[in-house]
VEXDREN-2710 file (C-alpha; in Angstrom, 1 decimal):
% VEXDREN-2710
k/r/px/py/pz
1/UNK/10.2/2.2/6.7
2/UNK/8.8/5.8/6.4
3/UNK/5.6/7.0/7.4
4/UNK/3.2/6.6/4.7
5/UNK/4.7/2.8/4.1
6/UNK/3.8/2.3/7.6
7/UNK/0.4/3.9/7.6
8/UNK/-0.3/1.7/4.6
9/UNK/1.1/-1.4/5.7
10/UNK/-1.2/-1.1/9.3
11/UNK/-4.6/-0.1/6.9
12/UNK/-3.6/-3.4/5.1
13/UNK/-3.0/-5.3/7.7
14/UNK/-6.1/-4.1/9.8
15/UNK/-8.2/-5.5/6.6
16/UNK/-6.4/-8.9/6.8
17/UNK/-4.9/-8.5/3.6
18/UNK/-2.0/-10.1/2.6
19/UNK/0.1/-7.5/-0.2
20/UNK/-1.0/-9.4/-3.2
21/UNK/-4.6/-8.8/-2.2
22/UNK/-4.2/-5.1/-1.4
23/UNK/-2.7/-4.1/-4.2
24/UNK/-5.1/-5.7/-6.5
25/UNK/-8.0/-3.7/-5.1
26/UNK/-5.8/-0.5/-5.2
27/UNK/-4.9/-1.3/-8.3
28/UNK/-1.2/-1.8/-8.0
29/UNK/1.3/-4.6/-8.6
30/UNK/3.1/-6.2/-5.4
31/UNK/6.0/-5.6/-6.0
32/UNK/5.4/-1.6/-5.6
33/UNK/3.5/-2.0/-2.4
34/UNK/6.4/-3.9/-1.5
35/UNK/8.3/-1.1/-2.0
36/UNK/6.1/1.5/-0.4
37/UNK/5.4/-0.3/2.4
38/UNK/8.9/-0.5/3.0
39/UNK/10.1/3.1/2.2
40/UNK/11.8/2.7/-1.3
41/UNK/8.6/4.0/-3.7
42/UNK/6.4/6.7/-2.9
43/UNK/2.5/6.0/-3.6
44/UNK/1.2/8.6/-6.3
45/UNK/-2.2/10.4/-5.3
46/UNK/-4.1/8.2/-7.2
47/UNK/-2.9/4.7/-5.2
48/UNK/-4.0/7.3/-2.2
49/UNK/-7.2/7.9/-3.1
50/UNK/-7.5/4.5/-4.1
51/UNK/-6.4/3.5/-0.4
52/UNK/-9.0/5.8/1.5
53/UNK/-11.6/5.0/-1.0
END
């Protein structure tokens, strides 16, 4: 897991989301949080935004 995966799999998990959840309201499918979260896909800087929004 890199960084960013990391930092985004803690803000999901301090929410009490589950990945399904969390990447409906960022606006992403699953399966790519999936991968971001565990270091294969790199979020663009609009999933960022969408994250600290």
């Amino acid at each position: 897991m890199n960084e960013i995966g990391y930092r985004i799999k803690r803000i999901r998990k301090e929410n009490n989301l589950n990945q399904s959840q969390f990447a409906q309201s960022i606006g992403i499918s699953q399966g790519y949080l999936s991968e971001i979260e565990m270091g294969n896909g790199n979020p663009s800087a609009e999933t960022l935004i969408s994250i600290r929004a």
